[in-house]
DSSP file (Angstrom, degrees, kcal/mol; ACC not computed):
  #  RESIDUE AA STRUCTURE BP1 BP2  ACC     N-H-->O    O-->H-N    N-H-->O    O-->H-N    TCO  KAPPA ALPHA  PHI   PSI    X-CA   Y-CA   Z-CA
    1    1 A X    >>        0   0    0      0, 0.0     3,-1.2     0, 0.0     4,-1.1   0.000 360.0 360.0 360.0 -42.4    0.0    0.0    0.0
    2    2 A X  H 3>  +     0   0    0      1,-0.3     4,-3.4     2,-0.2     5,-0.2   0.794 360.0  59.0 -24.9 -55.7    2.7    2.1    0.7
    3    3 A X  H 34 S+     0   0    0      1,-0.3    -1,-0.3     2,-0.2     3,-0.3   0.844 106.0  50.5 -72.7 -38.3    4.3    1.9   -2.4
    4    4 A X  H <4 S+     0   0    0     -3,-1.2     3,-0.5     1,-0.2    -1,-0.3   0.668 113.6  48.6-112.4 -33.8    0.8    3.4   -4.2
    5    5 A X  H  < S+     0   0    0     -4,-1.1    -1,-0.2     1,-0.2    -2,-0.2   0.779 110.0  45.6 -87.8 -29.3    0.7    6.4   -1.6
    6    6 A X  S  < S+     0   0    0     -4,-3.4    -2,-0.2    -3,-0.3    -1,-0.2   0.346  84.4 149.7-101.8  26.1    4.6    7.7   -1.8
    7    7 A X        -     0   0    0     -3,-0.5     2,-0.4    -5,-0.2    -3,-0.1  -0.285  53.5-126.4 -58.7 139.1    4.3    7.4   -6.2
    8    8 A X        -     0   0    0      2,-0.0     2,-0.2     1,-0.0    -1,-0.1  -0.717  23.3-132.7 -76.7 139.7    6.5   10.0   -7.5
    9    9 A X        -     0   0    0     -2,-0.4    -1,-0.0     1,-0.1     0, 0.0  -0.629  10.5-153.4 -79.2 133.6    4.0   12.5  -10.2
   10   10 A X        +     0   0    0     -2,-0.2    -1,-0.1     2,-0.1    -2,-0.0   0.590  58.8 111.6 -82.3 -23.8    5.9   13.1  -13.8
   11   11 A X        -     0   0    0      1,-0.1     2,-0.4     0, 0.0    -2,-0.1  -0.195  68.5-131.0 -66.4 168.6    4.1   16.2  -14.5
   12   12 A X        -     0   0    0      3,-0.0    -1,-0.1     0, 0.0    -2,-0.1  -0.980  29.7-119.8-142.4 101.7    5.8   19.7  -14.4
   13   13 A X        -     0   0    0     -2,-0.4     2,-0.4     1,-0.1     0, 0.0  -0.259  34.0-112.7 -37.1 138.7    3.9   22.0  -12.3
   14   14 A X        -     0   0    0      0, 0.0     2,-0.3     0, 0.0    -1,-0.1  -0.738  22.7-132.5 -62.9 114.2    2.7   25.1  -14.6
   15   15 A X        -     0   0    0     -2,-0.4     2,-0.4    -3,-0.1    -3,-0.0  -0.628  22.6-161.6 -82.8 161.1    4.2   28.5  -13.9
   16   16 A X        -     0   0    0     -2,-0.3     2,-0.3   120,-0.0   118,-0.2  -0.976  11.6-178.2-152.3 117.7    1.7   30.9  -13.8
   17   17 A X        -     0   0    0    116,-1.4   118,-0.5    -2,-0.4     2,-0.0  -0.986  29.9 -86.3-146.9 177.3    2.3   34.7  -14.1
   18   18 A X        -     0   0    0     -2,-0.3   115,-0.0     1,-0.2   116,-0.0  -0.254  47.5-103.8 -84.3 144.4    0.9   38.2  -14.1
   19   19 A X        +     0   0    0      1,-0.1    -1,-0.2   116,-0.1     3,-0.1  -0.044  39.6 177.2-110.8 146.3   -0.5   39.9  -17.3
   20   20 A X        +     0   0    0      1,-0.4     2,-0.4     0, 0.0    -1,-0.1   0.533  67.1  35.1-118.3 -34.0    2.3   42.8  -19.0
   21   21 A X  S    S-     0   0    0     28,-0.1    31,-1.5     2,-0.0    30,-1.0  -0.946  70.3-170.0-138.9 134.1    0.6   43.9  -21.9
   22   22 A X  E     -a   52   0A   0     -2,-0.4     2,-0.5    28,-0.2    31,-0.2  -0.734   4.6-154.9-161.4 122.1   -2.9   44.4  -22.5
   23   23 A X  E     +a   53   0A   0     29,-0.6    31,-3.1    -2,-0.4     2,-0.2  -0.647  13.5 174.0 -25.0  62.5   -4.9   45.0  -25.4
   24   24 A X  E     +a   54   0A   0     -2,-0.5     2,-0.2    29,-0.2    31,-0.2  -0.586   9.6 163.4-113.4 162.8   -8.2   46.6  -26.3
   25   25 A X  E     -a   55   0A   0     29,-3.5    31,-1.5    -2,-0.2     2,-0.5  -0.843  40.9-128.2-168.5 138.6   -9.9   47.3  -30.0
   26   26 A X  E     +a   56   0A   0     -2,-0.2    31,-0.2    29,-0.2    29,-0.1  -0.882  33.9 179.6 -93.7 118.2  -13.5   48.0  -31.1
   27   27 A X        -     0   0    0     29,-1.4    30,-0.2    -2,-0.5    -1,-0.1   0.462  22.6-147.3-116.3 -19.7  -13.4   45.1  -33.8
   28   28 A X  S    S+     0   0    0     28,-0.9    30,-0.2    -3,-0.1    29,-0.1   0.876  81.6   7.4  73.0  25.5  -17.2   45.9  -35.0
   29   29 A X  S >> S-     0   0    0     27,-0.4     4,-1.8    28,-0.2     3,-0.7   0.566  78.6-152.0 129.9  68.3  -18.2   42.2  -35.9
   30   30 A X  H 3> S+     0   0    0      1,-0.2     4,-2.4    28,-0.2     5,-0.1   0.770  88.8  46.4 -61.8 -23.6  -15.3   39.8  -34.8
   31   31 A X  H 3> S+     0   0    0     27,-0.5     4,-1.1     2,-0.2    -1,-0.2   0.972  99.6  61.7 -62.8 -39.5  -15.8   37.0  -37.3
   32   32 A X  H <> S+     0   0    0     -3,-0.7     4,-2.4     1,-0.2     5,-0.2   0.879 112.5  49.3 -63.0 -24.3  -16.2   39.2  -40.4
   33   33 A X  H  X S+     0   0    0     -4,-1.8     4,-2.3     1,-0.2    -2,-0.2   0.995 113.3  42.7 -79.8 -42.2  -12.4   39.9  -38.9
   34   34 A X  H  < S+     0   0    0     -4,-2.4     4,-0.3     1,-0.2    -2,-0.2   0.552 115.4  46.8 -47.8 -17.0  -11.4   36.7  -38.7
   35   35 A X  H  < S+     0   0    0     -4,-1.1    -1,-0.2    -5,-0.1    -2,-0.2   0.763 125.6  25.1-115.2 -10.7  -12.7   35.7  -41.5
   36   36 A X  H  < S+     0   0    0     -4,-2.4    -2,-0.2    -5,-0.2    -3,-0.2   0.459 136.4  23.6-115.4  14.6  -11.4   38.6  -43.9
   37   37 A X     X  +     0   0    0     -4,-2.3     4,-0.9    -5,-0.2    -3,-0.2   0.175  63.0 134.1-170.1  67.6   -8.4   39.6  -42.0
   38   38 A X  H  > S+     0   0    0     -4,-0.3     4,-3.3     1,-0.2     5,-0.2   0.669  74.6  65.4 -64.3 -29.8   -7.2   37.0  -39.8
   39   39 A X  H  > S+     0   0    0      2,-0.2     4,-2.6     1,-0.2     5,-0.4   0.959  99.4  52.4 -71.5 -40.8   -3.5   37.9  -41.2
   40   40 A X  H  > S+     0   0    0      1,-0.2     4,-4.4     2,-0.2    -2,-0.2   0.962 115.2  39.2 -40.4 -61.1   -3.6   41.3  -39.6
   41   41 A X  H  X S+     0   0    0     -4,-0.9     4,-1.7     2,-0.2    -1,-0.2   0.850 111.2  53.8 -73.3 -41.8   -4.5   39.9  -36.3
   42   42 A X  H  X S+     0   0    0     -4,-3.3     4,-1.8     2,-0.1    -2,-0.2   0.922 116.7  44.1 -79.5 -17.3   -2.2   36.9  -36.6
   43   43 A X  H  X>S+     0   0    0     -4,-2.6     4,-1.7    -5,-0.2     5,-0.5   0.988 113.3  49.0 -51.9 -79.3    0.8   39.9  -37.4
   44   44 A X  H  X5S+     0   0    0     -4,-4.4     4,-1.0    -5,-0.4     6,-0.3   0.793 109.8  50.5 -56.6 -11.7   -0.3   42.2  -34.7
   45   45 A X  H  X5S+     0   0    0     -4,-1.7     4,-5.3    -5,-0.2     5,-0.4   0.993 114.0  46.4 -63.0 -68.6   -0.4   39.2  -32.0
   46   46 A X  H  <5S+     0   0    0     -4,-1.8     3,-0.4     1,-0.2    -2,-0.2   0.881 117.4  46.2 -35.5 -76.2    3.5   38.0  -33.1
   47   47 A X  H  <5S+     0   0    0     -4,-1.7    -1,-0.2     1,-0.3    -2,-0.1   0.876 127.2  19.1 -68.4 -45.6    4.6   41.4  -33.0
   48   48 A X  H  <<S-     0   0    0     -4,-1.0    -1,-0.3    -5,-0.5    -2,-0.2   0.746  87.9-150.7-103.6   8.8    3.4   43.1  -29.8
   49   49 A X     <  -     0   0    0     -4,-5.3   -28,-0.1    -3,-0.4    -4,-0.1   0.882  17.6-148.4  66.9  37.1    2.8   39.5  -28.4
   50   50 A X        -     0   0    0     -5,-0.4     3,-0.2    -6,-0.3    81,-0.2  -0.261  18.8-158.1 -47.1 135.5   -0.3   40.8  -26.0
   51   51 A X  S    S+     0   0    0    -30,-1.0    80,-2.7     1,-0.4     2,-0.3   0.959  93.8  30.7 -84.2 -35.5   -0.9   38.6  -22.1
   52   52 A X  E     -a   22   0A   0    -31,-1.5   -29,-0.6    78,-0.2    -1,-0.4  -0.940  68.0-176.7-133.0  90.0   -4.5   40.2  -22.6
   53   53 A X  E     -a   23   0A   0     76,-0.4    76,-2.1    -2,-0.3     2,-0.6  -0.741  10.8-164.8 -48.6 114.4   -7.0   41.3  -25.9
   54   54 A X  E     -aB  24 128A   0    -31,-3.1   -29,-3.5    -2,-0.3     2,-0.5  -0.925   6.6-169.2-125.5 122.0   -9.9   42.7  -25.0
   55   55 A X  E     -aB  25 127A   0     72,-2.2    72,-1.7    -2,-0.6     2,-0.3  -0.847   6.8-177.6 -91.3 125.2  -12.6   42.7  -28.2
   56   56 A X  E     +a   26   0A   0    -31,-1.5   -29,-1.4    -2,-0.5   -28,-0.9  -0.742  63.8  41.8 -99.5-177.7  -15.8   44.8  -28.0
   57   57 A X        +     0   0    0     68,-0.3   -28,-0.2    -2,-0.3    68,-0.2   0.688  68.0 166.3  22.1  48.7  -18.4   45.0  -30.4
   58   58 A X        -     0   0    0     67,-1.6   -27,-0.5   -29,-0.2    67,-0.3   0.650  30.7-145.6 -69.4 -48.2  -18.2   41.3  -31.0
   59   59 A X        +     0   0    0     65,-4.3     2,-0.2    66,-0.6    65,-0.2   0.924  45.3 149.9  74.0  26.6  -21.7   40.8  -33.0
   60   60 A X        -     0   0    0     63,-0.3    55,-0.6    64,-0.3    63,-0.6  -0.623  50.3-136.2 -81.1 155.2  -22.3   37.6  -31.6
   61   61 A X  B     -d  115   0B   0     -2,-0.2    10,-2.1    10,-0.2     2,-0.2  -0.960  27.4-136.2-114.4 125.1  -25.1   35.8  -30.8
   62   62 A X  B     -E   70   0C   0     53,-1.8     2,-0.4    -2,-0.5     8,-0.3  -0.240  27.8 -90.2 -84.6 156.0  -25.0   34.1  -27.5
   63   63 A X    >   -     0   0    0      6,-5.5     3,-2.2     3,-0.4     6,-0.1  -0.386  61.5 -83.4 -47.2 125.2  -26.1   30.5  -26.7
   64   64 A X  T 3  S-     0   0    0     -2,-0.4    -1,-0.1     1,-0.3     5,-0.1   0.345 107.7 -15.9  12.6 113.5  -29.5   30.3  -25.7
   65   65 A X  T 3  S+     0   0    0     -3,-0.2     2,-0.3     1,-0.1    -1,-0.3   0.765 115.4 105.3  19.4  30.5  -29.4   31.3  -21.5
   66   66 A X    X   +     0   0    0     -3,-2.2     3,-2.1     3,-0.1    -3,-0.4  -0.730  51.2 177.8-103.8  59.9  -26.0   30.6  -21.8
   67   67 A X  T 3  S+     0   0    0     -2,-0.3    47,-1.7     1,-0.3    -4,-0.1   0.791  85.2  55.1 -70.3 -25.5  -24.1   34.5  -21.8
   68   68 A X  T 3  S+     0   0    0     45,-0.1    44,-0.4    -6,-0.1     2,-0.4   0.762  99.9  66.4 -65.4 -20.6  -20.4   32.4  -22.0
   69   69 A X  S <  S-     0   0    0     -3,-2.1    -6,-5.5    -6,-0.1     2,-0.9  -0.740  80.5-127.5-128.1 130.6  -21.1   30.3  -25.2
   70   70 A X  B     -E   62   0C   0     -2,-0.4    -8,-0.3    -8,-0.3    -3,-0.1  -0.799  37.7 -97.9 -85.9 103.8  -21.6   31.6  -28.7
   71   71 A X        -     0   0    0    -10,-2.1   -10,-0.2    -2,-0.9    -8,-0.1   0.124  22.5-154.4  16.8  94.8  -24.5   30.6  -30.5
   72   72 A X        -     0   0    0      2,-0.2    15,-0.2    15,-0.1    16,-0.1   0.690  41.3-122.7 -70.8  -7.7  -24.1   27.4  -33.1
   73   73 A X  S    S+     0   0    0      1,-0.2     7,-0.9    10,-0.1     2,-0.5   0.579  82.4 114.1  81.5  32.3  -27.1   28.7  -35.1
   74   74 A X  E     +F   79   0D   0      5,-0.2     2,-0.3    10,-0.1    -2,-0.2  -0.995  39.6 162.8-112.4 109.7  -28.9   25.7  -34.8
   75   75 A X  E >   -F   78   0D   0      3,-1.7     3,-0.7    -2,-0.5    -4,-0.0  -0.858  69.8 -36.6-144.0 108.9  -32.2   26.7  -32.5
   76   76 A X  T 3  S-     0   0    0      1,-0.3     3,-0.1    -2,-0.3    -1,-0.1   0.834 126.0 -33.2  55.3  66.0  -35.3   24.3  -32.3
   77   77 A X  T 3  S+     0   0    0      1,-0.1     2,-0.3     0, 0.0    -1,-0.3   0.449 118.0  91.8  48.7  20.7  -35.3   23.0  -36.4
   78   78 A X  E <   -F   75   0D   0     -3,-0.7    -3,-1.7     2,-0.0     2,-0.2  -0.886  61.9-136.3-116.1 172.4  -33.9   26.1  -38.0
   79   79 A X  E     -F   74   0D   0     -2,-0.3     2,-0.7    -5,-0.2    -5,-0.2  -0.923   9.7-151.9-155.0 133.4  -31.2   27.3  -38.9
   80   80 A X     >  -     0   0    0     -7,-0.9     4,-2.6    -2,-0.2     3,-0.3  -0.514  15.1-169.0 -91.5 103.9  -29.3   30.4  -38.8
   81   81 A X  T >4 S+     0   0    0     -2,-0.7     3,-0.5     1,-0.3    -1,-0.2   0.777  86.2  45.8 -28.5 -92.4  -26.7   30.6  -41.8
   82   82 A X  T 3> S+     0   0    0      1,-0.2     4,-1.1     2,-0.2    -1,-0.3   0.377 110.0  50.7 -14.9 -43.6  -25.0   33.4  -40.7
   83   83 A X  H 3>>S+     0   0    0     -3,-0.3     4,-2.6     1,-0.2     5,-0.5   0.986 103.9  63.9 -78.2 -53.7  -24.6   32.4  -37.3
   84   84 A X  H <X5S+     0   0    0     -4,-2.6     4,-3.5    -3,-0.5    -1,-0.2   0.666 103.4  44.6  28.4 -94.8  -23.3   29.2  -38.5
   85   85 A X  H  >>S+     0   0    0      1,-0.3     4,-2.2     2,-0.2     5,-1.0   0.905 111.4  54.8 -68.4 -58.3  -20.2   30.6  -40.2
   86   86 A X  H  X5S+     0   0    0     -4,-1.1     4,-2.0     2,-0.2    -1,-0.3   0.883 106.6  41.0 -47.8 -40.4  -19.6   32.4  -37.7
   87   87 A X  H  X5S+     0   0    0     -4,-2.6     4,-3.5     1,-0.2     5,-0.3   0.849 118.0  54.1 -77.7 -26.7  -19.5   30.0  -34.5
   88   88 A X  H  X<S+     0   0    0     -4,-3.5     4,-0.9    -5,-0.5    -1,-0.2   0.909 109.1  45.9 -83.9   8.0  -17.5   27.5  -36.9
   89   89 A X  H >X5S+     0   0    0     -4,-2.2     4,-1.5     2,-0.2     3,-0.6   0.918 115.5  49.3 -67.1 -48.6  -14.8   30.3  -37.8
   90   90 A X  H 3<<S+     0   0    0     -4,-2.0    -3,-0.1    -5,-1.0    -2,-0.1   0.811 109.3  51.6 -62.0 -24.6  -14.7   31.0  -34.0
   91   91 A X  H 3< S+     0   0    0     -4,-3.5     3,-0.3     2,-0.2    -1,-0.3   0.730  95.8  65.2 -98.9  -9.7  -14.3   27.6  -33.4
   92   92 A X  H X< S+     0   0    0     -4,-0.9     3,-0.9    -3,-0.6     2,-0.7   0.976 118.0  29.6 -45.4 -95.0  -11.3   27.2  -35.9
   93   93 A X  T 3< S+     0   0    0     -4,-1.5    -1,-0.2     1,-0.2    -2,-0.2   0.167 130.1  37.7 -64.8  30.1   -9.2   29.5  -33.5
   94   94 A X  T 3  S+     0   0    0     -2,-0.7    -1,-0.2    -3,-0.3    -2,-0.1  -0.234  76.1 176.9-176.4  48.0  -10.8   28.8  -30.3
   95   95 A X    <   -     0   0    0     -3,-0.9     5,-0.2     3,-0.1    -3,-0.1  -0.086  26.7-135.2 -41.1 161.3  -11.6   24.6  -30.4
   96   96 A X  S    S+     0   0    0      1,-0.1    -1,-0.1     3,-0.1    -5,-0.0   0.972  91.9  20.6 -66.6 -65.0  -13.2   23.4  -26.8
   97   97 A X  S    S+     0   0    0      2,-0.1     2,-0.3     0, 0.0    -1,-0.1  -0.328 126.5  40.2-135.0  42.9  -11.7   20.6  -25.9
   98   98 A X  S    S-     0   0    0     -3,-0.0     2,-0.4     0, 0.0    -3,-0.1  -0.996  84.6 -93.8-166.7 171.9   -8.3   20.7  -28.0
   99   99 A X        -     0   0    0     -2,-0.3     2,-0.3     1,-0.1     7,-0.1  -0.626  45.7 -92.8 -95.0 159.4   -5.8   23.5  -29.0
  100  100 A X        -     0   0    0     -2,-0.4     6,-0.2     5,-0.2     5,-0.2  -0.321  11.1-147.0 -65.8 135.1   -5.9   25.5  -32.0
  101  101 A X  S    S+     0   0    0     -2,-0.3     2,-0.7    -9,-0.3    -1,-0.1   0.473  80.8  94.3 -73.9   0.3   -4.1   24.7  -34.9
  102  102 A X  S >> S-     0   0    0    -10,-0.2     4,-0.8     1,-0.1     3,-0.6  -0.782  76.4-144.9 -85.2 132.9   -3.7   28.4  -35.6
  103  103 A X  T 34 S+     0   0    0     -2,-0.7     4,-0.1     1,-0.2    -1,-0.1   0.464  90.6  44.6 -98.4  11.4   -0.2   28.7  -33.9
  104  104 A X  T 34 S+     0   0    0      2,-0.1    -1,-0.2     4,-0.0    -3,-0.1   0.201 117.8  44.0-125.8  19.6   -0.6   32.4  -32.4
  105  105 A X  T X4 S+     0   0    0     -3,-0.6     3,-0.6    -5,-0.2    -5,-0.2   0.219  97.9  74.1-120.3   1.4   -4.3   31.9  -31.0
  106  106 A X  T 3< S+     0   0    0     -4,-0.8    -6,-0.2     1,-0.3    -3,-0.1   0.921  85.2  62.6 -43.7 -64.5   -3.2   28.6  -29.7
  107  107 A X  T 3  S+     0   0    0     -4,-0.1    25,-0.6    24,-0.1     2,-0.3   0.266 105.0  71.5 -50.6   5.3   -1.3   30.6  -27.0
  108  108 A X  E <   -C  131   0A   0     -3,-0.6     2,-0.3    23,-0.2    23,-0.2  -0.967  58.2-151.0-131.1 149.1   -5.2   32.0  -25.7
  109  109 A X  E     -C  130   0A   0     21,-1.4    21,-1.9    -2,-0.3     2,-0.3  -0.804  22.2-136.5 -97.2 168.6   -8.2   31.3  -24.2
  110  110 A X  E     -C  129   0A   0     -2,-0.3     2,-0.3    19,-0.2    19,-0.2  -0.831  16.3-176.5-119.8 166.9  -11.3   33.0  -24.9
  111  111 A X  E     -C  128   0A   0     17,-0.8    17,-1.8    -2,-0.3     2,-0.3  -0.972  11.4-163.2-152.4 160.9  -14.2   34.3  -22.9
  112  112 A X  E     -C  127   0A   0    -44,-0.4     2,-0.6    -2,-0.3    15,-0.2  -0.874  17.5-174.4-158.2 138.5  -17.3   35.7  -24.3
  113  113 A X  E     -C  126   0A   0     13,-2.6    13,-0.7    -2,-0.3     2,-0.3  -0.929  36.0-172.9-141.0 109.7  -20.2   38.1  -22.8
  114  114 A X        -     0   0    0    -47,-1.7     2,-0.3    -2,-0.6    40,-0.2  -0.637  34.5 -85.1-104.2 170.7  -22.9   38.2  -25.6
  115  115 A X  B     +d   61   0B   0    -55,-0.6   -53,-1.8     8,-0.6    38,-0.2  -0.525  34.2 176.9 -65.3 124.6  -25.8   39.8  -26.5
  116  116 A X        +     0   0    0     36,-4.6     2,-0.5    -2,-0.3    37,-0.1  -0.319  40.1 134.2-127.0  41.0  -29.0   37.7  -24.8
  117  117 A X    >   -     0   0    0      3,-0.3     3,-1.9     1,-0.2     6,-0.1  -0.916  49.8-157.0-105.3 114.7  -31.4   40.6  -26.4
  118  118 A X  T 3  S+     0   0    0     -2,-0.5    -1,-0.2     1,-0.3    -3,-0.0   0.740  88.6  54.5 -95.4 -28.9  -34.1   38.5  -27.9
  119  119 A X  T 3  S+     0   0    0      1,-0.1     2,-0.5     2,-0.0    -1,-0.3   0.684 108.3  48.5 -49.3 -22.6  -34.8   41.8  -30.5
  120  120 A X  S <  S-     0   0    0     -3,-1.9     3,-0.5     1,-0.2    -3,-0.3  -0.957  72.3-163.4-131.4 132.1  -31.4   42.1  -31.7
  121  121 A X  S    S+     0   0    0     -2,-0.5     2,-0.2     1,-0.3    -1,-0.2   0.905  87.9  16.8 -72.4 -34.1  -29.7   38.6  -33.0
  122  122 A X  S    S+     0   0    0    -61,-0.1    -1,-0.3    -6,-0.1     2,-0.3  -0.727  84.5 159.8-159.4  80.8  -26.2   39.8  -33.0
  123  123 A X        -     0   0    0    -63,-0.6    -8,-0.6    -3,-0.5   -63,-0.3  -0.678  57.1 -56.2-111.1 156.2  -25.7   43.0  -31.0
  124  124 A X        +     0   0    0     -2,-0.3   -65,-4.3   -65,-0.2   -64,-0.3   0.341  64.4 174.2 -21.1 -92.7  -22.6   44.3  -29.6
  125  125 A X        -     0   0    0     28,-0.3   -67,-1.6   -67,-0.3   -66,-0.6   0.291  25.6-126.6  79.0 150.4  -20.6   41.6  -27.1
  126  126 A X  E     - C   0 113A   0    -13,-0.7   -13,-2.6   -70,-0.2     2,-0.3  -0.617  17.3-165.0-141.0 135.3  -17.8   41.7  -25.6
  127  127 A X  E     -BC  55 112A   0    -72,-1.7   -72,-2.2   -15,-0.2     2,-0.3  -0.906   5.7-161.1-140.0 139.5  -14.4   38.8  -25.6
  128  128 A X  E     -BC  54 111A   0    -17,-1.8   -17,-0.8    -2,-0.3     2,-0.4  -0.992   9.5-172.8 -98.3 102.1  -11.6   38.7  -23.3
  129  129 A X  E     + C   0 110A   0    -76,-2.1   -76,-0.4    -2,-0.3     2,-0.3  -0.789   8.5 172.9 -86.6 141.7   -8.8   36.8  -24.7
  130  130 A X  E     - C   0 109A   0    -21,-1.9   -21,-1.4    -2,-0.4   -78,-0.2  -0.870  37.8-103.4-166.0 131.4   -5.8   36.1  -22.2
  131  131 A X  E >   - C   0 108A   0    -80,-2.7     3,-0.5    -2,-0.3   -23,-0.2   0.173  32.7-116.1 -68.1 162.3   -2.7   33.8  -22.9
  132  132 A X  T 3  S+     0   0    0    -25,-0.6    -1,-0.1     1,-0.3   -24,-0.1   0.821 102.7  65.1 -85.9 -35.7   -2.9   30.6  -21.2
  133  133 A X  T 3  S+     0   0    0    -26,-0.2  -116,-1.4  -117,-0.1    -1,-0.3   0.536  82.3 118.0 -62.9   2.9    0.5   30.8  -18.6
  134  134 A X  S <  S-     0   0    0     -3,-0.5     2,-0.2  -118,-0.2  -116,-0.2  -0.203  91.8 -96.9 -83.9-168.0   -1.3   33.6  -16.9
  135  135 A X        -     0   0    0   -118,-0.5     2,-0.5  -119,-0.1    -1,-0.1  -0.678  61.4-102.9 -83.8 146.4   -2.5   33.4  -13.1
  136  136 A X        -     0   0    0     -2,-0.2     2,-0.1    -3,-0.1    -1,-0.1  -0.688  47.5-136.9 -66.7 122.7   -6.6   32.2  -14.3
  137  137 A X        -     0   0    0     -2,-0.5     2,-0.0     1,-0.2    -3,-0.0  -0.426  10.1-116.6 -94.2 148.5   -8.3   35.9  -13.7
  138  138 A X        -     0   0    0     21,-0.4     2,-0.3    -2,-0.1    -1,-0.2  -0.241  36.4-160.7 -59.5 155.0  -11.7   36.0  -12.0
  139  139 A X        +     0   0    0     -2,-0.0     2,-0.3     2,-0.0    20,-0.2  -0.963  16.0 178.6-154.4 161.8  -14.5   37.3  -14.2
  140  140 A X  B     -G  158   0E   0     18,-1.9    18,-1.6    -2,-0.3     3,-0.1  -0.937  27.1-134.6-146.1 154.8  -17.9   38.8  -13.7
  141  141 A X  S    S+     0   0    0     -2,-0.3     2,-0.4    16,-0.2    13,-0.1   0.371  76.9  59.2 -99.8   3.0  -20.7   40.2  -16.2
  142  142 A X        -     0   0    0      1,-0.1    -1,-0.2    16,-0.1     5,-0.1  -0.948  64.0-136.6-171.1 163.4  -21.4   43.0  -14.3
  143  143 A X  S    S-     0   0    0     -2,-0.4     2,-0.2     3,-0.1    -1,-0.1   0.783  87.0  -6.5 -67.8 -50.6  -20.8   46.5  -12.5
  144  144 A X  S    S-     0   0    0      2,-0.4     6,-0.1     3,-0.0     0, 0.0  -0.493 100.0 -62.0-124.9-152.9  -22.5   46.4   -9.3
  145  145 A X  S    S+     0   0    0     -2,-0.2     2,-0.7     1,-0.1     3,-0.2   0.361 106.1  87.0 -91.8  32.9  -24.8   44.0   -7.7
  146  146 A X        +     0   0    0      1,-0.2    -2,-0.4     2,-0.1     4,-0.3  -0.889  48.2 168.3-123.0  92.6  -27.7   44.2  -10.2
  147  147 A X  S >> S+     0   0    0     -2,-0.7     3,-1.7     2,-0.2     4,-1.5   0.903  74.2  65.8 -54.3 -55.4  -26.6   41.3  -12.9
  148  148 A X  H >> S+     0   0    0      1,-0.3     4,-1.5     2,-0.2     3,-0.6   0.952 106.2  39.5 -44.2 -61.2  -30.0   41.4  -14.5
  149  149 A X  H 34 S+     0   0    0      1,-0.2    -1,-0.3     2,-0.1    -2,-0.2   0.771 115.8  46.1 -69.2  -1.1  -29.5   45.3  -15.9
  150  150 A X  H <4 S+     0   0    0     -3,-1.7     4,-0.5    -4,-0.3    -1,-0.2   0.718 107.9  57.1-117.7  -3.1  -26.1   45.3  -16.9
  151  151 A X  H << S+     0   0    0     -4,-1.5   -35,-0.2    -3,-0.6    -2,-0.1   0.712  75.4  84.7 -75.8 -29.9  -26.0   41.5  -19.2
  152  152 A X  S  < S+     0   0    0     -4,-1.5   -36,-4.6     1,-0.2    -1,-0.2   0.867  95.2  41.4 -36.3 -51.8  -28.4   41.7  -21.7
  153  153 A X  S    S-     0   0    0    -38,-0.2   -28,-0.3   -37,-0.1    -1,-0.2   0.784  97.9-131.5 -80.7 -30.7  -26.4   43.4  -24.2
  154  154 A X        +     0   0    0     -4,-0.5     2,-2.8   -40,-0.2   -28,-0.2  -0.334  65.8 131.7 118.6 -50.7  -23.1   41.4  -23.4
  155  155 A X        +     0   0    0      1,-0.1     2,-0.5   -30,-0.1    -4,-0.1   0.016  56.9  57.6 -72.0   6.8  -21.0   45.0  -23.2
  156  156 A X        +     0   0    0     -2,-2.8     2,-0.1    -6,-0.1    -1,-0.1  -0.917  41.4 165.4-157.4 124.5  -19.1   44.3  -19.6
  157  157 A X        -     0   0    0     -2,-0.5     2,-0.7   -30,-0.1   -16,-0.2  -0.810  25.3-161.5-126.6  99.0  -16.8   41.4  -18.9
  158  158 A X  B      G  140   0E   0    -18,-1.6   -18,-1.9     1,-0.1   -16,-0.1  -0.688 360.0 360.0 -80.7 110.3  -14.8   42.9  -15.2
  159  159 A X              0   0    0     -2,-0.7   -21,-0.4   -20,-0.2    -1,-0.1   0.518 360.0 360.0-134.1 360.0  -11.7   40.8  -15.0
């Protein structure tokens, strides 16, 4: 029994550090940038090499009572083209449960406060992107202690 309790672990603790550099840009529909000028973005990452991107006017549609998850455009037998391209572009840099094959968005996770405003399909939203060695940052969806007024629109991710 012994032997089972004092096993030596192979793994290499993760170092974990503090954010340097951090990012913001009103991108004004982030797929239609990813999907016509994904070289731009993969340039400005390499070169100023951000810990932290913060996207607003993201023009997503969020999952279904879900404010973290971006919409697949599949909702109760329709289906929404548009949204479509858009979640599988997003999911091209930003797989779930594997890394991206893009080799400068690899280095990120994402985190997403959409629009849950049942008039507008794909209103403004908000993404936090933040490199993966960092310390993992708390987040919230809203400014004080009234969640309800300040989520609909997606427009505040507090990290």
């Amino acid at each position: 029994m012994d032997k089972f309790l004092k096993k030596k672990r192979k793994t290499t603790p993760t170092i974990r550090r503090e954010p340097l550099i951090i990012c913001s840009h009103n991108v004004n529909g982030f797929s239609k940038r990813i999907t016509n000028d994904i070289d731009s973005y993969r340039q400005f990452l390499k070169e100023h090499n951000p810990d932290v991107v913060l996207l607003q006017e993201a023009k997503l549609k969020c999952e279904e009572g879900r404010q973290g998850n971006v919409h697949p455009g599949y909702s109760k037998g329709k289906v929404d083209k548009a949204q479509v391209e858009k979640y599988n572009a997003l999911l091209k840099l930003f797989p779930k449960n594997f890394d991206s094959k893009e080799e400068v968005f690899k280095e990120y996770n994402a985190t997403y406060s959409l629009s849950r405003d049942s008039n507008n399909k794909a209103y403004a939203g908000t993404i936090c992107l933040y490199k993966k060695d960092l310390y993992r940052p708390m987040f919230r969806f809203w400014l004080d202690g009234e969640e309800e007024r300040h989520d609909e629109h997606g427009r505040i991710i507090v990290v």
